[in-house]
C-alpha positions as CSV (number, residue, x, y, z in Angstrom):
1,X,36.5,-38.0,53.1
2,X,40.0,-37.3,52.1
3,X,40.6,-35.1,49.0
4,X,41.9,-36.0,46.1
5,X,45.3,-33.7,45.8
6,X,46.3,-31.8,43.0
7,X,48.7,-34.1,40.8
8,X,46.1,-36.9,41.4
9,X,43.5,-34.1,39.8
10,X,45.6,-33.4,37.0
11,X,46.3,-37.2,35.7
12,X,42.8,-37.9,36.4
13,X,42.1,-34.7,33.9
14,X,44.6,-35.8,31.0
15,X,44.0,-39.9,31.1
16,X,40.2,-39.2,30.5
17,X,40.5,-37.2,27.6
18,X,39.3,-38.2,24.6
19,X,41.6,-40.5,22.8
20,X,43.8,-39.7,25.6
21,X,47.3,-41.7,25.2
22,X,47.5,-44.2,28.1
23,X,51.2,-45.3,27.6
24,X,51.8,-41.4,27.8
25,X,49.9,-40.9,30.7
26,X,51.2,-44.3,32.8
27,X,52.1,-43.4,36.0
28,X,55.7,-44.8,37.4
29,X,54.0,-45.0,40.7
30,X,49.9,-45.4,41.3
31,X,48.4,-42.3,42.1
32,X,47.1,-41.7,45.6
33,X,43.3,-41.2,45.3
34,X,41.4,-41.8,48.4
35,X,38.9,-44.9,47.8
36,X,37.2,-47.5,49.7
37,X,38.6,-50.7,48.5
38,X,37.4,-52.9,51.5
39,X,33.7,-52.8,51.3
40,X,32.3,-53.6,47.6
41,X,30.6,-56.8,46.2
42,X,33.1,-58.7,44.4
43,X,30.9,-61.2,42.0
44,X,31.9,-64.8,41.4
45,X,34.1,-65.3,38.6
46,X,34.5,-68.5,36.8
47,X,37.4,-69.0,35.9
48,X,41.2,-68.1,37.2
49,X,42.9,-64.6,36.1
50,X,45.1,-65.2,33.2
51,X,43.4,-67.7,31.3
52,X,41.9,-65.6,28.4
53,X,44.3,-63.7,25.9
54,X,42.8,-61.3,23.7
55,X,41.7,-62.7,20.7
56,X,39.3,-62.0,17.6
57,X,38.6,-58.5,15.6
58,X,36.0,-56.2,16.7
59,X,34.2,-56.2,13.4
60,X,31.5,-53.7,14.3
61,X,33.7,-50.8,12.7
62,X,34.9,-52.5,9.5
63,X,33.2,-50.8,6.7
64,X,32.8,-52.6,3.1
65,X,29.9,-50.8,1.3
66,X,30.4,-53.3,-1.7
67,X,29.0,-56.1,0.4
68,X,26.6,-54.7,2.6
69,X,23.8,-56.9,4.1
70,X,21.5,-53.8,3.6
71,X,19.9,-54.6,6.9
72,X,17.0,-52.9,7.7
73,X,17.2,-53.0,11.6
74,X,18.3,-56.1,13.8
75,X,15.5,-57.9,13.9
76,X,17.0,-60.7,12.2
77,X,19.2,-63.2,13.5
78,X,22.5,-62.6,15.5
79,X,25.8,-61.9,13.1
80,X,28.6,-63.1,15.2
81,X,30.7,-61.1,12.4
82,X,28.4,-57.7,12.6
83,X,29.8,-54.6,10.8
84,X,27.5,-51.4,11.1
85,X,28.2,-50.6,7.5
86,X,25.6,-54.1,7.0
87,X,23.0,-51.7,7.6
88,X,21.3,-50.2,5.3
89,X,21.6,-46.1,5.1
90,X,17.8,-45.7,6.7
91,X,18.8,-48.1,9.3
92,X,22.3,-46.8,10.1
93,X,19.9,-43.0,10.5
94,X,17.7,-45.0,12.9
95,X,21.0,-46.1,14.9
96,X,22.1,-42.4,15.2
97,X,18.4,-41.4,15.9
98,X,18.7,-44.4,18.8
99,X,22.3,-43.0,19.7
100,X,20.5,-39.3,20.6
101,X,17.9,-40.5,22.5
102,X,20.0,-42.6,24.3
103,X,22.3,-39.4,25.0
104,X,19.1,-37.4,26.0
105,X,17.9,-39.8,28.4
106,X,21.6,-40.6,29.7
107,X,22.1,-36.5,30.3
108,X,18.7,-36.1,31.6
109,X,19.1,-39.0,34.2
110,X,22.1,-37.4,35.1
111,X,21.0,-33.6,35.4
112,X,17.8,-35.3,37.5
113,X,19.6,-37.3,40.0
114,X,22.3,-34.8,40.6
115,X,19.5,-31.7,41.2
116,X,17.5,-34.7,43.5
117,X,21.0,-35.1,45.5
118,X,22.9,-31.5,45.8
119,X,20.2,-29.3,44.9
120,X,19.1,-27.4,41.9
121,X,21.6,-24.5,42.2
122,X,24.4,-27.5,42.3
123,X,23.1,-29.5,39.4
124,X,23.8,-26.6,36.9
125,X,27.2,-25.5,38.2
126,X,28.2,-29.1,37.9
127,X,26.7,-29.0,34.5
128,X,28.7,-25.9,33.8
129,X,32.2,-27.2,34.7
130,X,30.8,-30.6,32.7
131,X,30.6,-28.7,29.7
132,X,32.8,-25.8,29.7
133,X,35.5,-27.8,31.4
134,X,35.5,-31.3,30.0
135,X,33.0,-31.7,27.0
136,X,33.5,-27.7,24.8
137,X,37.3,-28.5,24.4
138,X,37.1,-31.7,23.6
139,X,34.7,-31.1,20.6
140,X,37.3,-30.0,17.6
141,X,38.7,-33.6,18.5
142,X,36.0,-35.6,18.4
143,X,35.0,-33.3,15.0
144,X,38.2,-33.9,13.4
145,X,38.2,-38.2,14.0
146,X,34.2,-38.8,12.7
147,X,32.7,-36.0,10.9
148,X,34.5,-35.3,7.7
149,X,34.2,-31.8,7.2
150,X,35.7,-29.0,6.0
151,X,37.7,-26.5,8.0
152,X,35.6,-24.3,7.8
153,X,32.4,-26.5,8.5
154,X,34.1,-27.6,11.3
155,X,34.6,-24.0,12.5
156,X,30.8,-23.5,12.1
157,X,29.4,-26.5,13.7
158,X,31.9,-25.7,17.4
159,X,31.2,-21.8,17.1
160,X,26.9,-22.8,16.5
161,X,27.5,-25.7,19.7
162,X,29.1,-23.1,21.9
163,X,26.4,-20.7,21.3
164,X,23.9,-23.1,21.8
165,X,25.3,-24.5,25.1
166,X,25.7,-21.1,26.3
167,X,22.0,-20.1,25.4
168,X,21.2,-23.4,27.6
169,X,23.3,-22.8,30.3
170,X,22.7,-18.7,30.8
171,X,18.6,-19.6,31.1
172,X,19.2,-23.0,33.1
173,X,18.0,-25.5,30.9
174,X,19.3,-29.2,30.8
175,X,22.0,-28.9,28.0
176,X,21.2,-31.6,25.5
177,X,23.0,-30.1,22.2
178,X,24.0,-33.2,19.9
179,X,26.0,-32.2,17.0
180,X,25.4,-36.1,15.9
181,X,21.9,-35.8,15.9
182,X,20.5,-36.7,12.3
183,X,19.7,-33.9,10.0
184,X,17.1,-34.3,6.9
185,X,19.6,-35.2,4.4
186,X,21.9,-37.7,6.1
187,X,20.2,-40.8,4.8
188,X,21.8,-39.6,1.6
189,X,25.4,-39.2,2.9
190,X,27.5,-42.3,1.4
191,X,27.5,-45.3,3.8
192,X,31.5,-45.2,5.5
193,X,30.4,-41.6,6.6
194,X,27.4,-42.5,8.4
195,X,29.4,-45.6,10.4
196,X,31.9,-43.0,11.2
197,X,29.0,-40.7,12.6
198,X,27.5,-43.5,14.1
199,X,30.7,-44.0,16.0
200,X,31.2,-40.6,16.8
201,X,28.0,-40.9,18.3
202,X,28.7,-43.1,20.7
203,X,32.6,-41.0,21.5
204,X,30.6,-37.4,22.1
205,X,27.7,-40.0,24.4
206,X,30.6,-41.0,26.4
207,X,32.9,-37.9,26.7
208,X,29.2,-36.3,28.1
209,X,28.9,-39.1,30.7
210,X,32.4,-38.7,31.5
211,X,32.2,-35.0,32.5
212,X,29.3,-35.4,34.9
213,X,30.7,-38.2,36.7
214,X,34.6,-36.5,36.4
215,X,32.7,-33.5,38.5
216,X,31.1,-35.9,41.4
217,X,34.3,-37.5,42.0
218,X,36.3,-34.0,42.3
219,X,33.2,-33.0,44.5
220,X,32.9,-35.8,47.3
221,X,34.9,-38.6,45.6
222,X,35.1,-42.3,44.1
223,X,32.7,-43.9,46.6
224,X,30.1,-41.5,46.1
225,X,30.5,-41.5,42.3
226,X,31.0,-45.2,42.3
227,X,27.4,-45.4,44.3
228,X,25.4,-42.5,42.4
229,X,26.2,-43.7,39.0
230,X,24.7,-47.1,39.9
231,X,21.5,-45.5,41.6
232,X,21.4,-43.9,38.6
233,X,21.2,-46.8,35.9
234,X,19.4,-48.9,37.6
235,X,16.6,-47.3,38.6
236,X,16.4,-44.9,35.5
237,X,18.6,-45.5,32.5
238,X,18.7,-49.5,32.1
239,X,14.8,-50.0,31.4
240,X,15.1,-46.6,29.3
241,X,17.5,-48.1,27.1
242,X,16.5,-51.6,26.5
243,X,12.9,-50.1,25.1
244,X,15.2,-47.3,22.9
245,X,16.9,-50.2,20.9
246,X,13.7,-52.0,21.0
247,X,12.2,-49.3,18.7
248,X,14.7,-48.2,16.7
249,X,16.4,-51.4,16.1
250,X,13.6,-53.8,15.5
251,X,15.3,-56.2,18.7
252,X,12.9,-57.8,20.8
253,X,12.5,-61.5,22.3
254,X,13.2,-63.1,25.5
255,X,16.3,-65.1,24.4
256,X,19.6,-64.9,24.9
257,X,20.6,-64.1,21.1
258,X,17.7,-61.3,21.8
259,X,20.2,-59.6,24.6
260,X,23.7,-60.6,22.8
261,X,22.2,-58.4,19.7
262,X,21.6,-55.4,22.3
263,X,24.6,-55.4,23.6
264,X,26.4,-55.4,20.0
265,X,24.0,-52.1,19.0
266,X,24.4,-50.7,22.5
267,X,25.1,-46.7,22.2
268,X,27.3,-47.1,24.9
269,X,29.5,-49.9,24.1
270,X,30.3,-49.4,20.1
271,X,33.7,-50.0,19.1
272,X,36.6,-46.9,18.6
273,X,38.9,-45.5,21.1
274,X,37.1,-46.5,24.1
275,X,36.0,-50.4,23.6
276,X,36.8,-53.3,21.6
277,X,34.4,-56.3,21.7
278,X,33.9,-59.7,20.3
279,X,30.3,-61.8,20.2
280,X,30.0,-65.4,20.1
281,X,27.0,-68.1,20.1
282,X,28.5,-71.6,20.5
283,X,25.5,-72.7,21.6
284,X,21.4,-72.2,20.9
285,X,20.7,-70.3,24.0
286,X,24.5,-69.4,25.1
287,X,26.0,-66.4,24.1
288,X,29.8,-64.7,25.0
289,X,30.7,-61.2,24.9
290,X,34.1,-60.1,25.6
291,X,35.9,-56.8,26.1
292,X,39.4,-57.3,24.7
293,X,38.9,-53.1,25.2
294,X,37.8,-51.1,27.7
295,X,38.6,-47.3,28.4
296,X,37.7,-47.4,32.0
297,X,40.2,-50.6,32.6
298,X,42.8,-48.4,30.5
299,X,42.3,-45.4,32.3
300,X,43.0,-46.9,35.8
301,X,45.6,-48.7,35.1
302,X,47.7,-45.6,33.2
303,X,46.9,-44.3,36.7
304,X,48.5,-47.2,37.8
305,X,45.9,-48.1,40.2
306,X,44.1,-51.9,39.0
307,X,42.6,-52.4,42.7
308,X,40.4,-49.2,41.5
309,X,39.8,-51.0,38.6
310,X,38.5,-54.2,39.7
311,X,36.2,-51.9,42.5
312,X,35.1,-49.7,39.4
313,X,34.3,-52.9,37.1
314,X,32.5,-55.4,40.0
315,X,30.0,-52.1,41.4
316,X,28.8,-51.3,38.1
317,X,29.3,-53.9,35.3
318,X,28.0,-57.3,36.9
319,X,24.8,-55.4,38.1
320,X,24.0,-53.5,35.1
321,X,24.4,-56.8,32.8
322,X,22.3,-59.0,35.3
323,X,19.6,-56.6,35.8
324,X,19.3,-55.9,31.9
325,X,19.7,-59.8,31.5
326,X,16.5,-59.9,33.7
327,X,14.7,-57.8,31.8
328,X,15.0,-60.4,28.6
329,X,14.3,-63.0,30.7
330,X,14.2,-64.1,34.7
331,X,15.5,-67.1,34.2
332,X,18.9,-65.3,31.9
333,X,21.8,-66.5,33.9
334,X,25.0,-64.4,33.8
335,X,28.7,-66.1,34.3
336,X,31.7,-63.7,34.8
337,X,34.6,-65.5,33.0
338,X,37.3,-63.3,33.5
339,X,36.9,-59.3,35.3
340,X,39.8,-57.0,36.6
341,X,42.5,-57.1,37.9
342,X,43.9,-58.7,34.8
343,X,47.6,-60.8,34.3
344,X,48.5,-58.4,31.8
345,X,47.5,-56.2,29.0
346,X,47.7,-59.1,26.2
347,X,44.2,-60.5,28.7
348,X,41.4,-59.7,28.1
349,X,39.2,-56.8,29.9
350,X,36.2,-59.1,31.0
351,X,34.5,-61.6,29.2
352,X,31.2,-62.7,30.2
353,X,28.8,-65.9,29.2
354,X,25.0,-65.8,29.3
355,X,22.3,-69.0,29.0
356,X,19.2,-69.8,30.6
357,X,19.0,-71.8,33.3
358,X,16.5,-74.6,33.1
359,X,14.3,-76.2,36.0
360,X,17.4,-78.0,37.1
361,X,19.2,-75.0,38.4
362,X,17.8,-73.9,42.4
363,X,17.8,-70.0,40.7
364,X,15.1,-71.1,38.6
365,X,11.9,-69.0,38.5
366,X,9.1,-71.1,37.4
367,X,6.9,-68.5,34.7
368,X,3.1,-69.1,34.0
């Protein structure tokens, strides 16, 4: 495998910082990083690049406390106009509660697979340079844009998460220190703060993700990354996850509205820095998601490399959406609509439509 040289290593580093500055970062020329771009599954997609401009407001992050929906969990039906701050306080603690475990089980799968593939010994250094490298200095950031605290609070809470990481790390544990876990108390906290921790949440989950796979591809590459990290959700984190929003947010069904709901409370995909998204039912059993957002489209094309793009968006989104799809329903069809390489940055990421096929279709499963 050809290594990835040093200037490639370097604007790899800065672009996937967080709330890294992708018009500072765009490179004149693409970067040369060493990546199979011959041999991947590229899905079907529906219709012809360029037809879909971005349009609609991610509402998930608009807070108005005045005329909160006080919703208990997501059990109800699906808000095409969803803003976190509809939840009531309890519920909003549940969704942070839902957010940790999701990082627990994210970190864990990680720490897991990587000690099953390079070895024990491996797994921690990896986790070492993940933290100490990639997640540690990024913390103050992450701090200052969601947390609303005082300097010195802030102070206290990186010098306590240092010291606990380092505790973790010197006797070999799997690191799992949340600053966003939910503390007794926080149901109390006025309702703009806990959206704000909410989506801080989700920035820490993905900074951590980040880091572990940023150290398999300086170790042995793309391809290998590109292959581990799917491995890694399909056979661990997707079932994992669907049951996690099950029980903390009350979603559960077989329909399509069922899965359009998880996706809009998914841990890994709220909306902030890294993803903007829109939702849409036109029909009874046909839902749309779209990603007029997405940090790892961003990232590669700052790098100025789009055919790594469309490889890292067909061998890890299509698969992850259809096998979760499946596990709603076996008869859940997913349509790709539009996936990198995009016309331009007004298009939209992806955008993706889900129904149910009926006994019409030759996918059909017939069910008992």
């Amino acid at each position: 495998m050809a290594e990835i040289d040093d200037r490639a290593k370097e604007a790899l580093t800065d672009v996937r910082r967080v709330g890294a500055n992708y018009e500072e970062n765009q490179q004149l020329t693409g970067l040369d990083i060493p990546v199979d771009l011959i041999r991947f599954k590229k899905f079907p997609v529906v219709d012809p690049p360029g037809k879909y401009l971005k349009s609609g407001h991610d509402t998930r992050s608009d807070i108005s406390v005045h005329d909160s929906l006080e919703l208990p969990d997501y059990a109800g039906p699906f808000n095409q106009n969803l803003r976190f701050s509809d939840f009531s306080n309890a519920a909003l603690v549940n969704m942070l509660e839902m957010a940790d475990e999701y990082y627990r089980v994210c970190i864990e799968g990680w720490a897991e697979s990587v000690a099953k593939r390079y070895g024990s010994d491996d797994m921690h250094r990896i986790q070492s340079e993940a933290w100490n490298d990639m997640i540690l200095p990024q913390l103050r950031v992450m701090t200052d844009s969601w947390m609303d605290l005082s300097d010195d609070e802030t102070e206290g809470l990186i010098t306590r998460t240092e010291t606990e990481v380092a505790t973790q790390l010197a006797a070999n544990r799997i690191v799992l220190v949340n600053p966003y876990k939910p503390e007794p108390g926080w149901v109390r906290l006025p309702k703009e703060r806990l959206v704000n921790l909410a989506l801080g949440s989700h920035e820490y989950l993905l900074a951590a993700i980040e880091s572990w796979a940023f150290a398999i591809v300086m170790r042995d590459g793309l391809d290998e990354m590109f292959a581990f990290q799917w491995t890694l959700w399909s056979e661990k984190l997707l079932p994992a996850a669907k049951d996690i929003k099950a029980r903390w947010m009350g979603i559960s069904g077989n329909t399509v509205e069922a899965f359009i709901k998880d996706i809009q409370v998914d841990a890994t995909s709220f909306p902030g820095k890294a993803f903007e998204m829109t939702f849409e039912m036109p029909e009874e059993d046909v839902g749309i998601f779209t990603f007029n957002k997405c940090i790892s489209v961003d990232q590669w094309e700052a790098m100025g490399r789009p055919d790594i793009a469309e490889k890292a968006s067909h061998t890890s989104c299509p698969a992850a959406i259809i096998e979760t799809a499946k596990m709603y329903n076996q008869n859940m069809k997913v349509e790709i609509l539009a996936i990198p390489p995009r016309v331009s940055k007004d298009h939209v990421c992806c955008k993706w439509r889900l129904s149910i096929r009926d006994e019409s279709d030759p996918e059909f499963i017939p069910t008992e």
